[in-house]
C-alpha positions as a Markdown table, in Angstrom:
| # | Residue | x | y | z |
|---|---|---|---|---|
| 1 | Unk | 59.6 | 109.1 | 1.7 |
| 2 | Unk | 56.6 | 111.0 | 3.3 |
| 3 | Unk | 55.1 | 107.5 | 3.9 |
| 4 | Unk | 58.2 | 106.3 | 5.7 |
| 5 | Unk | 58.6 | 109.3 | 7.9 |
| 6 | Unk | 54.8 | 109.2 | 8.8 |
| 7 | Unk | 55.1 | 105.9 | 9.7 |
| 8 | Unk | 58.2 | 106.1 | 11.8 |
| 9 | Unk | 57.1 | 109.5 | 13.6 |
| 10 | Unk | 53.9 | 107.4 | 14.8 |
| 11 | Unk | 55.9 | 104.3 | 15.6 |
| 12 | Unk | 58.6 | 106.4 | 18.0 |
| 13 | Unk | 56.0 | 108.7 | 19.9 |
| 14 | Unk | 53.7 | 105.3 | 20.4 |
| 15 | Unk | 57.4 | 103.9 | 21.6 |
| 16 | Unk | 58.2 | 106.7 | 23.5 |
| 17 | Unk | 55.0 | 106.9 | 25.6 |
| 18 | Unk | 54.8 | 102.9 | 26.2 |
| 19 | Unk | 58.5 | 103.1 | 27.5 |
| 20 | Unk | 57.9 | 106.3 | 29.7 |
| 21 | Unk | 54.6 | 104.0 | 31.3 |
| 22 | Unk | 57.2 | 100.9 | 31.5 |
| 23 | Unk | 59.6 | 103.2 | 33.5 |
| 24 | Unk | 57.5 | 105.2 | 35.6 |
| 25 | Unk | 54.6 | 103.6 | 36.0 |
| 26 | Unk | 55.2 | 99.9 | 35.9 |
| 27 | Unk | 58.2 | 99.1 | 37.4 |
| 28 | Unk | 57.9 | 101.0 | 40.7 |
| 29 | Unk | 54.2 | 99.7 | 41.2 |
| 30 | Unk | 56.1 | 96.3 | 40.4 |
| 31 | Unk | 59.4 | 96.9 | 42.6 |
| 32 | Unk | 56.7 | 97.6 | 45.2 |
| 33 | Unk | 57.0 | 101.3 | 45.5 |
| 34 | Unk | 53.5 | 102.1 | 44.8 |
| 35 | Unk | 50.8 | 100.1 | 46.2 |
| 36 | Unk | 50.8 | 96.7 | 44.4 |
| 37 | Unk | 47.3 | 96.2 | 44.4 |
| 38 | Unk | 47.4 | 98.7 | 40.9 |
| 39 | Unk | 49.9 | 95.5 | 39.2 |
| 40 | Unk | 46.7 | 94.2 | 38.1 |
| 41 | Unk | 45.2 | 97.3 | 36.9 |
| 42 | Unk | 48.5 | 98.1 | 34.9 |
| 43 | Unk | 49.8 | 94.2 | 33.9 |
| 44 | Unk | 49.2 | 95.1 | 30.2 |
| 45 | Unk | 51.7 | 97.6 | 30.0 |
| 46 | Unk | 55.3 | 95.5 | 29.4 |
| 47 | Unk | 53.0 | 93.0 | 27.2 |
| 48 | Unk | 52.0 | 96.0 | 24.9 |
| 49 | Unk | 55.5 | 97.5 | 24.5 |
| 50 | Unk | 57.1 | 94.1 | 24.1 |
| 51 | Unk | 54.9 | 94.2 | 21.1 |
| 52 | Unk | 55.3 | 97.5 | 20.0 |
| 53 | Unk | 59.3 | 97.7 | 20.3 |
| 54 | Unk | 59.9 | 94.9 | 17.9 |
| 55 | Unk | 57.5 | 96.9 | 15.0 |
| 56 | Unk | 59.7 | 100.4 | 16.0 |
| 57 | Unk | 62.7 | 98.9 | 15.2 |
| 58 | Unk | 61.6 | 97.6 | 11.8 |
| 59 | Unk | 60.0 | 100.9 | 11.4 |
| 60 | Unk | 63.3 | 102.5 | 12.1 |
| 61 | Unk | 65.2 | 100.3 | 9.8 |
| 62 | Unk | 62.7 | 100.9 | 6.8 |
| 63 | Unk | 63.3 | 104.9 | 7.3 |
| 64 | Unk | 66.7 | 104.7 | 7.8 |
| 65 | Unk | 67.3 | 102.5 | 4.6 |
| 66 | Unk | 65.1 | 104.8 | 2.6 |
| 67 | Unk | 67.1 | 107.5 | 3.7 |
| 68 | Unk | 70.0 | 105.8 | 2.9 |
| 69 | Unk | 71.9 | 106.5 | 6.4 |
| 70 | Unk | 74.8 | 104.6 | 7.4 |
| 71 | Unk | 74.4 | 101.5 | 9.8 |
| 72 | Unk | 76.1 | 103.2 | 12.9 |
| 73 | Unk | 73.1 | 106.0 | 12.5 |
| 74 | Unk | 70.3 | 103.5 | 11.9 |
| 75 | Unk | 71.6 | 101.4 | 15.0 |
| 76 | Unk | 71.5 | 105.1 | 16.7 |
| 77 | Unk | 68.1 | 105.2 | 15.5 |
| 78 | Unk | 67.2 | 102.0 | 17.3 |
| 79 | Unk | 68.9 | 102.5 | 20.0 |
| 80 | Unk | 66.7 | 105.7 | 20.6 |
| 81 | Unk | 63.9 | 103.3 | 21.4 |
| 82 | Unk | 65.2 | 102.0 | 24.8 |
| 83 | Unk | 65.4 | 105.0 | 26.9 |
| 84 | Unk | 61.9 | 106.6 | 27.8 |
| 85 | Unk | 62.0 | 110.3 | 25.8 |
| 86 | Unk | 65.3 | 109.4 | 23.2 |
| 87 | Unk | 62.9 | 107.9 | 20.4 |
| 88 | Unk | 60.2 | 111.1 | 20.8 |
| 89 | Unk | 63.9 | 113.1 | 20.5 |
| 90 | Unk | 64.6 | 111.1 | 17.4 |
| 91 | Unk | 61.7 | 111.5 | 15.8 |
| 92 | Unk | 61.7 | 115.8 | 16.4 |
| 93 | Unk | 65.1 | 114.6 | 14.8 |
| 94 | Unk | 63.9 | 113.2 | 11.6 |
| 95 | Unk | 61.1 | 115.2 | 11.2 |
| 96 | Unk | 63.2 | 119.0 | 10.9 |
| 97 | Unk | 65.9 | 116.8 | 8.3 |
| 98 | Unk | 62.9 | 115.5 | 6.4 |
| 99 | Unk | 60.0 | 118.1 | 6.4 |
């Protein structure tokens, strides 16, 4: 179980901080808030958590069957990957249950 709850606390902090750059530093430089001449210094962003999001959900669905929670928790758990801080919440979550 240590393995599992490693693995998800790394996948939802690396989730956490690619979202938080998505929503505050991507999409106003994109929406043209911010000088656009940065979207080409900062293009990699959505690619990298398009990539990443996809492997925290599996990661989330491996702990959460280990742990043997019900489906409306483990969605819960997914779920806690589309708003910027609510997976780094999640995993401060899992971690005092588990540790």
């Amino acid at each position: 179980m240590k393995n599992e709850i490693l693995r998800f606390r790394v996948m939802a902090i690396v989730s956490g901080v690619m979202s938080l750059l998505l929503w505050f530093v991507y999409m106003p430089v994109k929406l043209g808030w911010v000088a656009s001449s940065a979207l080409s210094h900062i293009i990699w962003i959505p690619m990298v958590h398009g990539y990443l999001y996809p492997v925290y959900v599996l990661t989330a669905i491996q702990f959460a069957m280990k742990a043997k929670w019900s489906l409306m928790k483990m969605l819960g758990l997914i779920l806690a990957g589309t708003l910027p801080v609510a997976s780094i919440a999640a995993e401060r979550r899992v971690v005092r249950s588990y540790s």
